[in-house]
N, C-alpha and C positions, 0 to 999 in steps of 0.2 A: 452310537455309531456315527450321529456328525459330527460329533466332538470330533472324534476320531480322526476324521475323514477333512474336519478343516481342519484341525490340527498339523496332519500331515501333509495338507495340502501348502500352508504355511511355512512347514520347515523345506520344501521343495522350493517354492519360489524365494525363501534365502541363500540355499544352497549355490543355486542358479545365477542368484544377483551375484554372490560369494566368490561364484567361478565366471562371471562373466566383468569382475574389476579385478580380476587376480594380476593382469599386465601391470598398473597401475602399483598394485599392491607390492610385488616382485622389483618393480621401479624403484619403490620408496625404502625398499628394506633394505637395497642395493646401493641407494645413495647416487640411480642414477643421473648424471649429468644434464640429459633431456625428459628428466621425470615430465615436466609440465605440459610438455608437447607428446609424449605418451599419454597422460593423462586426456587429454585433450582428444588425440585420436582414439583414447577409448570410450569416452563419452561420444562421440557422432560414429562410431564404426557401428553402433546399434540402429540411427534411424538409417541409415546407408545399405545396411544391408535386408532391412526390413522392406527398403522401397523396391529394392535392385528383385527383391523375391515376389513381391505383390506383382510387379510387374512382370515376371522373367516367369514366376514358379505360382500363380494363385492359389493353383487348389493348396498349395502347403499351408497357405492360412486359413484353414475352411477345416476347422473344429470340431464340425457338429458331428455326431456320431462317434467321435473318437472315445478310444477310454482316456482316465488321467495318465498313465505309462505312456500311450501313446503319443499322446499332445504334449506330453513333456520332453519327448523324445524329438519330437518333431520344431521345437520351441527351443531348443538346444541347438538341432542343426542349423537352424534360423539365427540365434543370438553368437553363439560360439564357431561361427561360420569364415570362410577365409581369409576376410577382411580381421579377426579378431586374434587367427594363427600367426597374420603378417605383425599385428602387434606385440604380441607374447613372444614372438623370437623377439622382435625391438628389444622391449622390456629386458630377453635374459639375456643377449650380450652384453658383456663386459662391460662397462662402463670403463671411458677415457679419463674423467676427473671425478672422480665419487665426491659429493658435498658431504662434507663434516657434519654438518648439522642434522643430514639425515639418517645419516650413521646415528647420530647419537641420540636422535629422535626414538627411533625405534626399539631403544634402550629402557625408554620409558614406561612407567607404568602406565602411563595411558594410552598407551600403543600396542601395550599388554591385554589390557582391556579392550578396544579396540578389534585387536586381532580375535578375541574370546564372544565376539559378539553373537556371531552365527552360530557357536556351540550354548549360549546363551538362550538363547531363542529356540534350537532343538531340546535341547532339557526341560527349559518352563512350557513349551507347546506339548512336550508327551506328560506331563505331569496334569499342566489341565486334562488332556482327551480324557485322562480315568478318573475325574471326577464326578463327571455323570454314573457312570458306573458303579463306583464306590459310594456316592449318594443313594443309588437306590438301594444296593445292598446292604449299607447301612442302616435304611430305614428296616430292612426285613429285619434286621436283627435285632434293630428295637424290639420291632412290633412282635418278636415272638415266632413271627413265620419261618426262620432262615433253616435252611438246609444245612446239613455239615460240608457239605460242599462250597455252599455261599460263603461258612464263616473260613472254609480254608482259602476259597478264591479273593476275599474280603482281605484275608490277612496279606496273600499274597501282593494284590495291586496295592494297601498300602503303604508294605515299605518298598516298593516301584515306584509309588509316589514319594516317599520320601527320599529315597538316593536319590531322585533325578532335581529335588528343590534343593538337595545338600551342594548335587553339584554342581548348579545355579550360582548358589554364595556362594562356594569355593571360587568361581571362575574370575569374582567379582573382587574378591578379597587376599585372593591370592598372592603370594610374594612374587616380585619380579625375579626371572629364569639367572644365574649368574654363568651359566654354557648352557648352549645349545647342541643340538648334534650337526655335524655338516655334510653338505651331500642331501639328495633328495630320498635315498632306501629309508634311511630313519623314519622321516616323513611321513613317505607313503605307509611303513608298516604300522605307525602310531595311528594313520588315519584311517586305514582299512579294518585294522585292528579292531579299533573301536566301533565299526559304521558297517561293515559286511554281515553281520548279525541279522542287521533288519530287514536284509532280504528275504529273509526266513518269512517277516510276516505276511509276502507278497504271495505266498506259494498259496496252495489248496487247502482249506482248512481238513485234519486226520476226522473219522472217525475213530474215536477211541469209546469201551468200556468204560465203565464210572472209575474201577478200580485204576483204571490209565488215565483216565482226568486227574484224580485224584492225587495219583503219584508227582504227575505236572507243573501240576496248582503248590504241592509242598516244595517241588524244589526251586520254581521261582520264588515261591517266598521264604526259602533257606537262604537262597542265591542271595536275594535282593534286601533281606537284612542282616547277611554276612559284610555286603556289601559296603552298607550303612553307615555300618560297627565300625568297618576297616576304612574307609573314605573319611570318618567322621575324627582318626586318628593319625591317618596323612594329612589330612588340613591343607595347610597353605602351602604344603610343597604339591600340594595336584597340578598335573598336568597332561595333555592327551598325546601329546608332540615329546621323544625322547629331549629332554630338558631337566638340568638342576636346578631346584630354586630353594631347597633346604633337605639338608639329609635329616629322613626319620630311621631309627631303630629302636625304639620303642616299642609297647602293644602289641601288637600281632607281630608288628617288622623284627620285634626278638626271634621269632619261630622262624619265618620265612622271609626270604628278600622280596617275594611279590606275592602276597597275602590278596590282594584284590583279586588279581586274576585269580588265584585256586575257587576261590568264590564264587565271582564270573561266571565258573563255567557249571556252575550248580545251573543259576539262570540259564544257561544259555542251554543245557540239555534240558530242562523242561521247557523250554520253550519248542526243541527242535520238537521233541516228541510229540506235539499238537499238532503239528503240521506235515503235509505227505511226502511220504520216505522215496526214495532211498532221500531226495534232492537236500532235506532237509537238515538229513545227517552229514552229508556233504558239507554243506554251509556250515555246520558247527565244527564242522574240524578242521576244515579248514581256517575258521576263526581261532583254533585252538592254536594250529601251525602259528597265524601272525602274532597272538600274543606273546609266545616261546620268541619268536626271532625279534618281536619289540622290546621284551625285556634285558636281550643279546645288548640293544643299541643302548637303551638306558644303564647300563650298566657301566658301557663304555663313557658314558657323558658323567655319570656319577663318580666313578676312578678318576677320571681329570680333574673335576673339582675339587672331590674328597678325597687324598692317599688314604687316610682313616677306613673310607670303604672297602680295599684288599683284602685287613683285618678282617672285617665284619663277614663279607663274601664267603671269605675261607670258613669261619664256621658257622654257617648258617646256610641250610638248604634253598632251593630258588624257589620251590611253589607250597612242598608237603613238608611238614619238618618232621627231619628225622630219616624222609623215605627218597623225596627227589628236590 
């Protein structure tokens, strides 16, 4: 449970740092002309507005008692506050002279890497949390003790662990993007896509039946070494953002043009089922919605790079083959 609990507390305060240099980040991707003086007011617009609150707003810095949601919520308003809006418009108007070099900067594979960092560090921080967990469980099953429960829960958090250290090194090793998508919808639906999921873990934990555990427990671990399998055969074209960086049609991508997501959503229905309804089933379908409409954009970015892909599109279903 502290795994858990610093772990996620971890991937929060990246997220935060994440979105609170995005002006900066946006600047550079842009090639804006006054990158360095963006930059610059986005490093001091944090102690500026931190003082302007101590002094103006005290109790918003006065903690004690709060939950993590809350404080984070409250640390947001604080961090991502007016002074940081007046920078983020800066950053996204146009640029007058875009520098070449930063155009081409961002090109790069270690800018690649770079931008991959914060999904870095959310992947390896939930892969530690469940090794506490899977250690002890483990030990039960040495020892003889383990329930058939343990060994399905067992099974399950391990290939959870494993997709999330696969796609650790993917992130790290991956090919550079050759199109992107343009426009901010791609974006957002690659990133919500991915990341509204976990709101699910915030909710009420279900009581379920064993037989309802049980069902749970097998299809996160259906999900999550479907997952595996299929991640482990996209390789270095992975990516979370609609992006080309190498067509697969191979292994699974013979049968279906998005094999991960059909899989996905094994996990993500035994996840919802653990936690209290309707809110839970909500959240997964609607995850279900962004996957479908992420796949829309990826598609489009895959047909620009690859005419080959039209072929392929046309006979080969999008999620089930054979049915959808």
């Amino acid at each position: 449970m502290l795994a858990n609990y610093v772990g996620g507390s971890i991937n929060l305060v990246a997220l935060l740092l994440y979105a609170y240099f995005c002006p900066a980040i946006i600047a550079f991707c842009r090639g804006h002309h006054r990158f360095w003086l963006i930059l610059l007011a986005n490093v001091l617009i944090l102690p500026v507005q931190v003082s302007l609150a101590w002094r103006f707003f005290p109790g918003w810095l006065q903690f004690a008692g709060m939950g993590p949601l809350n404080a984070l919520a409250m640390v947001a308003a604080i961090y991502l506050g007016p002074g940081w809006l007046a920078v983020m418009a800066w950053a996204s108007a146009t640029p007058a002279k875009p520098k070449a070099w930063m155009l081409a900067a961002h090109e790069s594979k270690y800018f690649d890497l770079f931008m991959a960092l914060p999904l870095i560090l959310w992947f390896g921080t939930g892969a530690l949390a469940l090794r506490p967990t899977l250690v002890e469980e483990g030990n039960d099953i040495l020892a003889g003790t383990a329930t058939a429960f343990i060994y399905l829960r067992f099974f399950a958090l391990a290939a959870a662990a494993g997709f999330n250290l696969l796609l650790v090194y993917l992130l790290v090793v991956r090919d550079k993007p050759v199109k992107r998508s343009n426009g901010l919808a791609p974006r957002f639906f690659g990133f919500a896509g991915t990341f509204l999921g976990v709101a699910i873990l915030h909710l009420p934990v279900a009581s379920l039946s064993f037989p309802m555990q049980a069902l749970a427990a097998a299809l996160v671990g259906i999900g999550s070494l479907g997952s595996l399998l299929v991640l482990a055969r996209l390789g270095k074209a992975f990516s979370i953002m609609p992006e080309a960086r190498r067509l697969v049609t191979g292994g699974p991508y013979s049968y279906a043009r998005h094999p991960l997501y059909a899989v996905e959503a094994f996990t993500l229905i035994g996840t919802a089922i653990q936690f209290a309804q309707p809110w839970a089933g909500v959240l997964a379908a609607a995850v279900i919605v962004l996957q479908v409409t992420r796949s829309l954009h990826e598609e489009r970015v895959l047909v620009a790079a690859y005419p080959e892909y039209v072929a392929y599109r046309a006979r080969t279903k999008r999620f089930i083959p054979g049915i959808i």
